[in-house]
N, C-alpha and C positions, 0 to 999 in steps of 0.2 A: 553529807555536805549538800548543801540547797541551798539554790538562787536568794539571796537577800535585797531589799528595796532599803537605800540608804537615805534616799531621798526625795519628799513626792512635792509636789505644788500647796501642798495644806488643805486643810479642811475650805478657807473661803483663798477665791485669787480672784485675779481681772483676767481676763481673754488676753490682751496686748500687753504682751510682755513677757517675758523669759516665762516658762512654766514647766521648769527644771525636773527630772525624774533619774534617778542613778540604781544602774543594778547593780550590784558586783557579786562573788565568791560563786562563779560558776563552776559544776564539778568537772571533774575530769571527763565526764561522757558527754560535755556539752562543746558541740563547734558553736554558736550564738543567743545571744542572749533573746529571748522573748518578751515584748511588750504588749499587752492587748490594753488598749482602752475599750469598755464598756458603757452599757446604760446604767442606771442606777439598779436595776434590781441585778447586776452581772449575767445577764442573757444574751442579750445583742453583742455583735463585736460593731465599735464605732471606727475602729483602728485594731490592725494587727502587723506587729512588727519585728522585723528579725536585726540583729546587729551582731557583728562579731566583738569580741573583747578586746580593747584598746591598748595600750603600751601599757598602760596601768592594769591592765587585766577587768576593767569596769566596764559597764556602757552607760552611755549619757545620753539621753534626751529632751530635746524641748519642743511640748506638746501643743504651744500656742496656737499655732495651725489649726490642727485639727479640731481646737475646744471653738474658734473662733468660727468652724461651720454652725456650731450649735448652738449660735446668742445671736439676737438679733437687736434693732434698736424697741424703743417702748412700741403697744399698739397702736395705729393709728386713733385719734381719739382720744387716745387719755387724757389729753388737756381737761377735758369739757366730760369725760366719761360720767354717767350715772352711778355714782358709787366706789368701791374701793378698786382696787387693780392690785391682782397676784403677778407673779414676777416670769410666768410661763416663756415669756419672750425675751427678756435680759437676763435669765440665769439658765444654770442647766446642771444637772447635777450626774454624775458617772463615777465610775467606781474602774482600778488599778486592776490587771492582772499582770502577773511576772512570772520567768520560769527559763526553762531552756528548750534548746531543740538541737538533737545529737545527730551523729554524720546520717542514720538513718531518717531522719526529717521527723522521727515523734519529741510531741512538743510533752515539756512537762511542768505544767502550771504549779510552783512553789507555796505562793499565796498570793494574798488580794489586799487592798485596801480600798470600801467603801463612803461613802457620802462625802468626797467631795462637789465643794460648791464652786462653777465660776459663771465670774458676773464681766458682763458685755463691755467691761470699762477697759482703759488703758493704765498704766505708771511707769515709774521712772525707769529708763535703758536698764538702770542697771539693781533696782529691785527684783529681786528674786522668789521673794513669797508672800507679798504685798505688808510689809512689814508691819503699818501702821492699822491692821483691816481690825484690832481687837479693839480702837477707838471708834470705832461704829458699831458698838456691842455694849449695852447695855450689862451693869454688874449687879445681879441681885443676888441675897444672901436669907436665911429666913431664922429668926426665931420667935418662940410661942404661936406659932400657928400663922405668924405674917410678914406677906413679903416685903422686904426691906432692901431698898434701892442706894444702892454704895456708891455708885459710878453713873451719871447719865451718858448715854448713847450718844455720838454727834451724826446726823439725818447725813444721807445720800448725795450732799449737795456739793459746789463750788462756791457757795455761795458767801463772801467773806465777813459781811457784817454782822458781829454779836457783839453786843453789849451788855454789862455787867445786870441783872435786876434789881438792884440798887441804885440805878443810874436811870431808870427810865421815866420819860415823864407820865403823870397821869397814874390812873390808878394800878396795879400789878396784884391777880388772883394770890393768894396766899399758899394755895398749894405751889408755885413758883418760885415765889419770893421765899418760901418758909424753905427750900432747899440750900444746905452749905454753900456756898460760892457761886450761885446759878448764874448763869447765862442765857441771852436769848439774843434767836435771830430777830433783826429787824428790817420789814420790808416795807416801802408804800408799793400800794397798789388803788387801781382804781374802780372802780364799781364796777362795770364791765369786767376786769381782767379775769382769766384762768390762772390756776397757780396748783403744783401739786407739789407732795412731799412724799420720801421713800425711807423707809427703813428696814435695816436688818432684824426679824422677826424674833431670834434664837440668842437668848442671854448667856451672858458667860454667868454660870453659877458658882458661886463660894458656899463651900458644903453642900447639903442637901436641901433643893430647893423644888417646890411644888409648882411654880409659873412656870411657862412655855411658851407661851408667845405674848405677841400685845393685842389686848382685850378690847380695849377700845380709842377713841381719839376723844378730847373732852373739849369744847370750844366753848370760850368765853365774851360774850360780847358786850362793850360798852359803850355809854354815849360820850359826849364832848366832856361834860361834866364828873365825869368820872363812875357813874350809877350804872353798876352791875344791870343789863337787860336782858339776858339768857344768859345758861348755864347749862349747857346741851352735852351727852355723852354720844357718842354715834358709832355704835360695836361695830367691829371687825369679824362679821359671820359671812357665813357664803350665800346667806341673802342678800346682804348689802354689794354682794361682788366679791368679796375676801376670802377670810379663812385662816386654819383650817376647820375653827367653830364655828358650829351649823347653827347655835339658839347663843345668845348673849353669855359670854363669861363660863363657857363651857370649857375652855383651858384643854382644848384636843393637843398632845404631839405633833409637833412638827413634820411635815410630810411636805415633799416638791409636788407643785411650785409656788407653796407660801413662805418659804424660805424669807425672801423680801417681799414688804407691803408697800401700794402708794395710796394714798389718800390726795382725792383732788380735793383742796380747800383753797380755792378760789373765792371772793366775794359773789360771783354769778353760778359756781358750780353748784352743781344740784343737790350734794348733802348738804350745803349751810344755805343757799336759797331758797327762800330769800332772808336775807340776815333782816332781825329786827329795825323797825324804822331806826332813823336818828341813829345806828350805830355808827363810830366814830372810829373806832377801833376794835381786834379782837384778837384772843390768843387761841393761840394749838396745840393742843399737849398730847402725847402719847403717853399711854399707860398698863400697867399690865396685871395679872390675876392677882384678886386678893381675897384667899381662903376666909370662908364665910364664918370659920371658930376663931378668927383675929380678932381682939376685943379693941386694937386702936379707932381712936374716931375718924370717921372719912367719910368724904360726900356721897360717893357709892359706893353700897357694900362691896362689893365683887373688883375694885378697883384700886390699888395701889396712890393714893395721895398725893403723893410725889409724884412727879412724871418720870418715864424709864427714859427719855430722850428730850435733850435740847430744846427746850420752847420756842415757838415762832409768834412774834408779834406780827401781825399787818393792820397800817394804820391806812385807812378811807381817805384817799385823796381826792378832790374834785378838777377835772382836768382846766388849765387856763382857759379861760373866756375867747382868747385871742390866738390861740393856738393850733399847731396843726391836729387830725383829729389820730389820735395813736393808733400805732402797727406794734403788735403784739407779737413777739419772739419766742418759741421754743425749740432747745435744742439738745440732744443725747451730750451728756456732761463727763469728767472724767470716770465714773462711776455705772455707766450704763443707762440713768436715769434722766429724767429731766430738769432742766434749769429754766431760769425765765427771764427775760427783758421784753421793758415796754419803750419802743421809739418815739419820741413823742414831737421831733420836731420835723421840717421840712421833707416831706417824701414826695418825687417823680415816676412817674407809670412810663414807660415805654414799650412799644413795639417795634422787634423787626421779621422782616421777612426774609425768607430764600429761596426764590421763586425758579419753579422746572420748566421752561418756556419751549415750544416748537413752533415754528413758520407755517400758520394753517395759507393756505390755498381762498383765494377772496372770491374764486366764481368757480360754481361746479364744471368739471370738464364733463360728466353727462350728459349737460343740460341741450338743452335745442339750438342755445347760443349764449354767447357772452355775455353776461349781463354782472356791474359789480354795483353791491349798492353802497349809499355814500358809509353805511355806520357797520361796512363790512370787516370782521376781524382777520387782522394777521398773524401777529404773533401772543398767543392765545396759553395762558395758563392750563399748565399740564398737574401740576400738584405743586404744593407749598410750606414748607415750613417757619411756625407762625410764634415767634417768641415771646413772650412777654416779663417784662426786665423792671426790674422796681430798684432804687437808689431809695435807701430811709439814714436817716441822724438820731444821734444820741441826742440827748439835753446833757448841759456844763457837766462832768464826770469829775471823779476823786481820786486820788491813785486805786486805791482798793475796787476801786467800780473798773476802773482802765485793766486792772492785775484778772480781775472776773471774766471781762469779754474777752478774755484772750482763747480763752476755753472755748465761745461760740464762735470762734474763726478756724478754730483748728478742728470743731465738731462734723463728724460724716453724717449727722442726720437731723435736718434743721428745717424746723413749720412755722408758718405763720398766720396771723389771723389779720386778716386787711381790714381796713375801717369799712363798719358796718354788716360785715359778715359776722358769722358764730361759728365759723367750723375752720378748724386750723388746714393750712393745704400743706404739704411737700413742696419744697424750693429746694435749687441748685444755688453753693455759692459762686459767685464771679469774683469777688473779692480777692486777691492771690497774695494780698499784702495787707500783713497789720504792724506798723509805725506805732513802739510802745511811748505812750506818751506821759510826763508827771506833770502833777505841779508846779513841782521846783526849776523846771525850764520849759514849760511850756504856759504855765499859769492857768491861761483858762484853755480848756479843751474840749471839745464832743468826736465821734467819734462817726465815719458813714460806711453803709454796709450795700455791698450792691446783691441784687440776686436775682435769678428767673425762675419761674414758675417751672415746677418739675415736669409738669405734662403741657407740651405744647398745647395750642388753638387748634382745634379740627379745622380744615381748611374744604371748603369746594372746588371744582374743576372750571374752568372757564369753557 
């Protein structure tokens, strides 16, 4: 008779949220159950824990806590980052031990369960193993030598708008449109903006399949006109920042912490800038290994045709003539990742202060004699804290855009890039209220965000 594990968090979870663990069938030599969480290679203890047996004779746990020291939000940078970004900082991967421990206090480890994934996101109260986490997994399947894409992936995001690729205006790459029922996200952005995307690296396989991860990201860009101008592949190697392929299409196992990939693809981020003149628009496809003895035809050998994940359209917007100049928004989404909004109308700068004052003395009592002068100080700045507080607006929103921002009001980790700047900074929200707003009774709406700067002003001494 030996400790059995009835119930663990699954192979992929979110940090925030139940992350359910059940022993039961302790034997008779055992007073409490044993828990140890570890690292991935089961060496380190990250957690060790004792529980006695319940009315039920089981023990239960929930490990959110603890996973939740180990995820943190994206790096600073990624917005604007040179190249891909592995997931080192939003996932974390550890591995189950179970077992008992008898009135003499030796413990005795039953078994284990390795390569759990958990990702720095939250869900619902009362999800218990992130139910829906196999719709951000790409379904590949293989025969004659090539990989064939069943199911696309849906990316990292919050982010609500897709539309059908039959519905888009303007031209649509083939390998997109030539997928069963495709969809794609649709975003404007403007020449300036940052913008990234995140996926889960690790396909769910039917049968036996040769691909492991995604090989590359494939960007298509056009003019107004509709005239193909590039047609760019941009691999996923640990030169470009990625991984876990070190040279192009190298199709390495899966290893943390490439578990999840982001791709900045921004119009100003440094793999597509600078996008070709005149482009108007362009797509984003993720893709994944394709064994070089596959005789189907494809643009690149080494590359799956089809995309493994949800296409994203972004169309070139040019900001009003007349308008204010945009505040660019990123912030930690349900998922651990990032999301994006651009503000683009009315914003105000403020300052305050809270100033440490003492009563200085207007004429030296050493001196020979009294003497005060006229531009003598008295009450004289001791030290200051120096805030600085920005109010920004939406532009008119949609329900679906209103249903989106609700995510960045409730997000703990929120940057932005202020007009004229290139580097996103850390802000606090002040916000404490978000008023859901529709259409249907409210008609037109936008939306204001207040916030300060995370790192106060240096202040001097009077």
């Amino acid at each position: 008779m030996a400790v059995m594990i009835t119930q663990n968090p699954g192979e992929y979870n979110l940090a925030s949220g139940i992350n359910a663990i059940t022993l039961t069938n302790i034997p008779p030599s055992g007073l409490k159950y044993v828990l140890q969480i570890r690292d991935l290679l089961g060496i380190n203890n990250l957690a060790d824990i004792r529980q006695a047996p319940n009315l039920a004779g089981v023990a239960l746990f929930d490990i959110q806590d603890i996973l939740k020291n180990y995820v943190s939000p994206s790096p600073a940078g990624v917005e604007n980052t040179n190249g891909w970004v592995d997931s080192e900082s939003e996932t974390y991967e550890y591995s189950i031990y179970y077992g008992s421990e008898d009135n003499a206090g030796a413990v005795t480890i039953a078994g284990s369960v390795t390569g759990r994934l958990v990702l720095s996101g939250r869900k619902e109260w009362n999800d218990i193993t992130w139910s829906d986490s196999d719709d951000y997994r790409c379904e590949l399947s293989e025969a004659s030598s090539c990989t064939i894409v069943q199911s696309q992936g849906e990316l990292l995001t919050d982010y609500p708008t897709l539309v059908a690729a039959s519905d888009l205006p303007g031209s649509v790459p083939s390998h997109i449109s030539g997928f069963s029922g495709a969809q794609v996200y649709v975003k404007d952005l403007y020449a300036t903006d940052n913008y990234s995307i995140s996926a889960i690296q690790n396909p769910i396989d039917i049968g036996s399949v040769t691909a492991k991860n995604i090989s590359a990201a494939r960007v298509v860009a056009y003019n107004s006109s509709g005239t193909v101008l590039s047609d760019t592949p941009i691999y996923n190697t640990t030169l470009t920042g990625g991984g876990p392929d070190a040279i192009d299409s190298e199709n390495s196992p899966l290893v943390y912490p490439y578990w999840v990939i982001t791709f900045p693809c921004g119009p100003s981020d440094s793999l597509l800038a600078p996008l070709p003149a005149g482009t108007a628009y362009y797509y984003v496809t993720l893709h994944s290994f394709q064994p070089t003895a596959c005789l189907t035809p494809r643009s690149y050998t080494n590359l799956t045709e089809d995309p493994s994940f949800i296409a994203y359209r972004f169309n070139i917007i040019d900001p009003p003539c007349n308008d204010f100049d945009p505040v660019g928004v990123s912030w930690q989404n349900s998922f651990g990742f990032r999301d994006y909004w651009t503000f683009t109308k009315r914003w105000d700068e403020q300052y305050t202060a809270n100033r440490n004052e003492y009563l200085k003395n207007t004429f030296n009592w050493n001196g020979d004699s009294v003497t005060i002068s006229q531009g003598a100080k008295g009450y004289t700045v001791f030290g200051q804290q120096l805030n600085q507080i920005y109010t920004i607006r939406t532009d008119w929103l949609t329900d679906g855009q209103s249903e989106f921002l609700k995510n960045l009001f409730v997000s703990a980790d929120v940057r932005v890039k202020l007009p004229g700047s290139t580097t996103w900074d850390s802000v606090s929200l002040q916000s404490s209220t978000y008023d859901v707003k529709t259409v249907r009774k409210d008609r037109m709406f936008q939306y204001e965000l207040q916030f300060r700067m995370a790192n106060n002003l240096n202040s001097q001494r009077g």
